[in-house]
Wavefront OBJ file of the C-alpha trace (Angstrom):
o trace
v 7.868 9.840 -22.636
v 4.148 8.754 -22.773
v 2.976 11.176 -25.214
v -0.070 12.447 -23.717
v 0.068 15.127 -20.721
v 0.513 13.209 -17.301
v -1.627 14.301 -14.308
v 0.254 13.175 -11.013
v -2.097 14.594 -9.094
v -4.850 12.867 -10.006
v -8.962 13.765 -9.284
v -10.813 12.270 -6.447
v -13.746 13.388 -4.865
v -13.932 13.774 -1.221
v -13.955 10.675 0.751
v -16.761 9.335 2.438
v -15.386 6.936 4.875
v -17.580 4.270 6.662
v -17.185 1.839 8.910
v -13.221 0.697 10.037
v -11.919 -1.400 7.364
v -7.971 -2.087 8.878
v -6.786 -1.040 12.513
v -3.653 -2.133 14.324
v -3.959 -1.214 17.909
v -1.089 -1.244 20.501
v 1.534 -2.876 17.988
v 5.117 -3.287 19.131
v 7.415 -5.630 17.164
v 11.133 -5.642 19.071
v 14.322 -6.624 16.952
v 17.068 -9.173 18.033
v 18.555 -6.797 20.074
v 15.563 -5.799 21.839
v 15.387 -2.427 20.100
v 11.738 -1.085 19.320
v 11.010 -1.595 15.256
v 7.248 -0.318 16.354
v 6.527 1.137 19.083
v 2.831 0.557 20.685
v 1.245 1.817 17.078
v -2.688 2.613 17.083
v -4.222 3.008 13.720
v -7.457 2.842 12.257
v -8.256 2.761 8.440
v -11.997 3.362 7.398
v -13.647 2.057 4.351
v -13.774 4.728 1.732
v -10.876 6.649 2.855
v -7.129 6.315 2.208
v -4.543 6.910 5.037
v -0.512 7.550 4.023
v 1.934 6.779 6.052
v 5.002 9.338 5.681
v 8.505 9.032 7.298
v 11.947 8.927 6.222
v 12.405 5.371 5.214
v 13.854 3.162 8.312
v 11.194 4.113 10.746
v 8.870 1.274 11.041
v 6.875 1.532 8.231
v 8.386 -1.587 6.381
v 8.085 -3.707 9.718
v 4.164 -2.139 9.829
v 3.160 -3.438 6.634
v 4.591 -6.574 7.414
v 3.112 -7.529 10.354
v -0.348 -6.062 8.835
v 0.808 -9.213 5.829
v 1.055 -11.717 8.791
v 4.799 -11.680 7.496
v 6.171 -10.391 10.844
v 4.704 -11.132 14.627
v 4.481 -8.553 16.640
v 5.595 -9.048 20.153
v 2.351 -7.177 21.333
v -0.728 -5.692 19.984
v -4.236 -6.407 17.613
v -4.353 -6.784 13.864
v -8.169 -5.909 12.660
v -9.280 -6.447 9.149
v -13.264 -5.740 8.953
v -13.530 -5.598 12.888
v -12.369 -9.298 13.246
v -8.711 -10.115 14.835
v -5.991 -11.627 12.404
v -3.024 -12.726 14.599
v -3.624 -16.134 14.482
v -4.255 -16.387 10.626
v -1.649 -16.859 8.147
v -0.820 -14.769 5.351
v -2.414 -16.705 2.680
v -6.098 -16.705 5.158
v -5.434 -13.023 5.985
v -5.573 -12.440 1.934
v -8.607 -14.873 1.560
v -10.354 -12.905 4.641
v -10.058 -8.925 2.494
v -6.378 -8.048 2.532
v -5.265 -6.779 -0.813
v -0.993 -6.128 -0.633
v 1.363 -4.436 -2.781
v 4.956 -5.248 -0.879
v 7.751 -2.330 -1.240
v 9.745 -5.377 -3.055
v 7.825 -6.349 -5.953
v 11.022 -8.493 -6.828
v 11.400 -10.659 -4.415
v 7.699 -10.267 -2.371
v 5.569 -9.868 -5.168
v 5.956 -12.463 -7.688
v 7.735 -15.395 -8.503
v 9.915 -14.247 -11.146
v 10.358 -17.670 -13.054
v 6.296 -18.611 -13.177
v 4.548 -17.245 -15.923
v 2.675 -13.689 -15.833
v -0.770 -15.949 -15.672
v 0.321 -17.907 -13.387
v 1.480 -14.890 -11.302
v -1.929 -13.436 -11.300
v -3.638 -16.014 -9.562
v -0.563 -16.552 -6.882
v -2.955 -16.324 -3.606
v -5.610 -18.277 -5.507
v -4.017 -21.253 -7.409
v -5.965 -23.848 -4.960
v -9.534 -21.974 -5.334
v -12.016 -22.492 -8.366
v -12.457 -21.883 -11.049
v -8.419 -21.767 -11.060
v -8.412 -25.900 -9.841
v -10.776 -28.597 -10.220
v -9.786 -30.854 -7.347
v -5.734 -31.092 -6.828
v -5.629 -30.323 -11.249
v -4.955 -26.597 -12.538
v -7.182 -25.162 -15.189
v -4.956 -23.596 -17.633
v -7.447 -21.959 -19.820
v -9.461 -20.708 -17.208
v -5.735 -19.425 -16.072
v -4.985 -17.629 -19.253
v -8.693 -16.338 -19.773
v -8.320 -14.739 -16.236
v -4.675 -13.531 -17.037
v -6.132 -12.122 -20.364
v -8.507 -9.981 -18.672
v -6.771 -8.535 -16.276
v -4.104 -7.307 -18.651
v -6.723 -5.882 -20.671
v -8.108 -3.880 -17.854
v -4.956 -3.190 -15.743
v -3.070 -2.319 -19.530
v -0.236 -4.592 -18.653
v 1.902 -4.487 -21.704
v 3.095 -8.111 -22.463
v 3.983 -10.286 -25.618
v 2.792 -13.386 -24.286
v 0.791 -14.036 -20.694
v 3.172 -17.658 -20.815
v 5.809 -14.874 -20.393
v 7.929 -15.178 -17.040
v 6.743 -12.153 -15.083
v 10.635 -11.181 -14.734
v 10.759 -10.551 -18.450
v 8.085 -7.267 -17.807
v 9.414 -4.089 -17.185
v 9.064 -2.353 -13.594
v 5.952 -0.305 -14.203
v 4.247 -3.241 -16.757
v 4.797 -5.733 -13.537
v 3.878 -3.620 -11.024
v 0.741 -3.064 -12.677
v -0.034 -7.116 -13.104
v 0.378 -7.622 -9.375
v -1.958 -4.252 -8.792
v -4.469 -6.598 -11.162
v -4.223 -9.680 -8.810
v -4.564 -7.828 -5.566
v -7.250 -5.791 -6.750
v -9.071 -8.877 -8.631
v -11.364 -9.452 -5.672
v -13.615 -7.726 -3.455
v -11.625 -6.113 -0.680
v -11.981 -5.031 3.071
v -8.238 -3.499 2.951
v -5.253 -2.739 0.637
v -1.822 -1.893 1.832
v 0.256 -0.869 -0.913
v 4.000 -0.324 0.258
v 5.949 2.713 -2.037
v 3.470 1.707 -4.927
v 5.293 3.171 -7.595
v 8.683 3.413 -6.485
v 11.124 3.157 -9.816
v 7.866 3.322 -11.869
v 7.368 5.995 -15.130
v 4.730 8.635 -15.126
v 2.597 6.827 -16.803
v 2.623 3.812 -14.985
v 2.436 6.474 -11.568
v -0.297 7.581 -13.057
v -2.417 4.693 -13.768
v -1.052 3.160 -10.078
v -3.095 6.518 -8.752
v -6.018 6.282 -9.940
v -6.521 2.543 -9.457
v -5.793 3.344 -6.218
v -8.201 5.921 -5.634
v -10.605 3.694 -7.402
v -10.373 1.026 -4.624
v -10.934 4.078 -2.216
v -14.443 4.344 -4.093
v -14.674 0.879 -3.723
v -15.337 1.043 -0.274
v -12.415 -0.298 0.854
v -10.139 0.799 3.518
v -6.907 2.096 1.619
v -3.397 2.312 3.217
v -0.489 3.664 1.390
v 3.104 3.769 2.957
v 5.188 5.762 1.313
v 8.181 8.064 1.727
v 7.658 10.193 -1.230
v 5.787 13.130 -0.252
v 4.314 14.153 -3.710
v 2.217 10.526 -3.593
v 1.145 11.070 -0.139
v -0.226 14.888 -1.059
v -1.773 13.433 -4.472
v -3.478 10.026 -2.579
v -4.218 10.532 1.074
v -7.109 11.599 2.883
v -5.659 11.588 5.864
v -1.731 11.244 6.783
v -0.028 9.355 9.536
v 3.611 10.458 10.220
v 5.971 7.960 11.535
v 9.482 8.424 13.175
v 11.431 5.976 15.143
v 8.907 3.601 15.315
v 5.851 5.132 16.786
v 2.966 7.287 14.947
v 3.691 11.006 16.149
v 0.559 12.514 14.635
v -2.511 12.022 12.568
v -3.459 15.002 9.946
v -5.877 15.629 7.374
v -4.999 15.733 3.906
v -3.053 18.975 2.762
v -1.242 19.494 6.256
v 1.974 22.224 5.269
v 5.045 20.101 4.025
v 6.994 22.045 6.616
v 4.773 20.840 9.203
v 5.131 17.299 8.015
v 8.799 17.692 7.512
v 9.226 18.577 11.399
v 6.720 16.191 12.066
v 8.809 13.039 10.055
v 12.445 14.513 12.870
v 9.679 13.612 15.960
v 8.275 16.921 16.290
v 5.160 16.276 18.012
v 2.149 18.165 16.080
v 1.032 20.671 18.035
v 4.984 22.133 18.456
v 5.481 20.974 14.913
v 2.811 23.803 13.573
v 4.066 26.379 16.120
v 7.325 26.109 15.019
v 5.978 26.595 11.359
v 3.978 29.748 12.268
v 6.286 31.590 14.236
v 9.157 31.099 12.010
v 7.371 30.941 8.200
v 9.984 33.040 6.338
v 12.517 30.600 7.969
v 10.913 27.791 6.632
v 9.766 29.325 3.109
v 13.569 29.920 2.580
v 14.453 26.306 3.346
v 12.451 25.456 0.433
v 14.245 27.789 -2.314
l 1 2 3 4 5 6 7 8 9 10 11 12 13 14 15 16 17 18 19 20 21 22 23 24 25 26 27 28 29 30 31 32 33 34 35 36 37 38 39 40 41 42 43 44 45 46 47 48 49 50 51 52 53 54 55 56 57 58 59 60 61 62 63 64 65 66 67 68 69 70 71 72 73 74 75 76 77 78 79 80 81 82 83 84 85 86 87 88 89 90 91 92 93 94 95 96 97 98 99 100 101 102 103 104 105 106 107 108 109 110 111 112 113 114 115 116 117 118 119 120 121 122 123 124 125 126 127 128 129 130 131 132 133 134 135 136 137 138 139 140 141 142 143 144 145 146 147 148 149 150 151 152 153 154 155 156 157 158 159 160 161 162 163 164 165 166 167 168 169 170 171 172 173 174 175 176 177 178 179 180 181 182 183 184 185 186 187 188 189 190 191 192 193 194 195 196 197 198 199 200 201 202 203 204 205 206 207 208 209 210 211 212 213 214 215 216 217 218 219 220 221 222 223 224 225 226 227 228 229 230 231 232 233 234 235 236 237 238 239 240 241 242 243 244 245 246 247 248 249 250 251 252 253 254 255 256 257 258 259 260 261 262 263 264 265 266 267 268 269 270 271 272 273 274 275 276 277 278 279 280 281 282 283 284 285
C-alpha cells in the first residue's frame, strides 16, 4: 500500500534521440562447452531514446549486459560507449568513461552489503575527489554526498552509517539508482530494474529512468517483464537463443512480441498475428 494512486505507466514525451550513445556490434560470447551465450549481436542505443530488451529470461540478455559492464569478454565483437571502443578498459574505467549500471543482482552485484549506505553510494568513486584527499577518505564529504542523494532519490533510511543490507529491496534499489545516476552519463544499462520492487518504488524507478532518457543519455533496459518494457521503451529489441531476432518501435502487439520472444522472425511473426487474430485474442482470455 502507498496510499496515493500509482501510475505504472508513467508520462514521457516522445523521444528525440541524437547521436549513438551505446552500440555492441558483432558480439558473440561462447560458454565452456562452446555453446553460443550471444550470438553475433548488433545494437545501437541513441542518446535520448531508451531501447528494451525482451525475452524469456535465459536468452542472452544477462551475458549482454555483462559484457556491456566489462564483466564478461566476448569471444568476438565491439563494445561502443559515445563512439569510442571499450574492450580493453576495465569495468571501473568503462564507468569513469559514461556507463551508468543497474545489475539484475542488486545483492550480490550491486553493493557491498556490509559497507555502510554512504559508503555504498560512492562505490565506483571512493579514489576520486572530493570523496579522497590523497590515499585518506573524506567522511563528511561522504555523508554530505550520501545525504543528498537520499533526499533526492527518497531512499528511506534511519541512519546513512546503516549497512546497505539493512534497507529493504525497493529503499536499496533506489540508493544504487542514486549512485549510478549521480554523474553525467553517455549510457545506462539497467538489468530487470525493479524486479521484487513495490509499486511505489516501480514507480519512482520509471520515471528516474525516463528522466535519464531526457537527459540525453542513451538508455538500455533489459527486462523480461513485458508491462516495463510497454511503459519504458522507445524502441524494443527481442532476444531468443542468443541472437536479436527483431528491432520494433514502441507499442508493437504483445502477440507479435510473444511469437517474436519463441524465434519467430518479424515479418512471419506479424503475419501470423494478422491472419489468425481471433486465435491469438483468445489466447489472451
Amino acid at each position: 500500500m502507498v496510499g496515493r494512486p500509482v501510475n505504472l505507466g508513467v508520462e514521457k514525451d516522445p523521444a528525440e534521440p541524437g547521436e549513438v550513445g551505446l552500440s555492441v556490434k558483432n558480439l558473440s560470447v561462447l560458454s565452456e562447452t562452446n555453446q553460443l551465450l550471444l550470438d553475433h549481436v548488433d545494437l545501437e542505443v541513441k542518446r535520448g531514446e531508451i531501447v528494451c530488451v525482451a525475452g524469456v529470461q535465459g536468452n542472452g540478455q544477462t551475458e549482454l549486459a555483462s559484457c556491456i559492464l566489462g564483466a564478461l569478454e566476448p569471444n568476438s565483437g565491439t563494445i561502443s560507449i559515445g563512439g569510442e571502443a571499450v574492450n580493453d578498459l576495465g569495468i571501473k574505467q568503462r564507468l569513469r568513461n559514461g556507463l551508468g549500471y543497474v545489475p539484475e543482482d542488486r545483492q550480490t552485484e550491486g553493493m557491498v552489503g556490509s559497507f555502510s549506505i554512504a559508503e555504498n553510494m560512492i562505490l565506483d568513486l571512493y579514489d576520486q575527489k572530493p570523496f579522497a584527499k590523497g590515499i585518506n577518505m573524506s567522511p563528511s564529504v561522504i555523508a554530505e554526498n550520501a545525504v543528498k542523494l537520499r533526499d533526492e532519490f527518497d531512499v528511506r533510511v534511519t541512519s546513512i552509517h546503516d549497512p546497505i543490507s539493512t534497507l529493504s529491496g525497493g529503499n536499496a534499489q533506489k540508493a544504487i539508482l542514486a549512485r549510478e545516476l549521480s554523474r553525467p552519463l553517455t549510457a545506462l544499462v539497467a538489468s530487470q530494474p525493479t524486479r521484487g520492487l513495490d509499486v511505489g518504488s516501480i514507480e519512482f524507478v520509471y520515471k528516474r529512468i525516463v528522466q535519464e532518457r531526457d537527459n540525453n543519455t542513451a538508455v538500455l533496459v533489459i527486462s523480461t517483464e513485458l508491462d516495463e518494457v510497454d511503459a519504458l521503451a522507445d524502441r524494443i529489441a527481442v532476444m531468443y537463443r542468443g541472437r536479436v531476432v527483431g528491432i520494433v518501435p514502441a507499442g508493437t502487439p504483445r502477440d507479435v512480441l510473444g511469437l517474436m520472444m519463441a524465434g519467430v522472425p518479424l515479418e512471419e511473426a506479424r503475419a501470423q498475428v494478422a491472419a489468425n487474430p481471433t486465435q491469438m485474442e483468445g489466447a489472451h482470455e
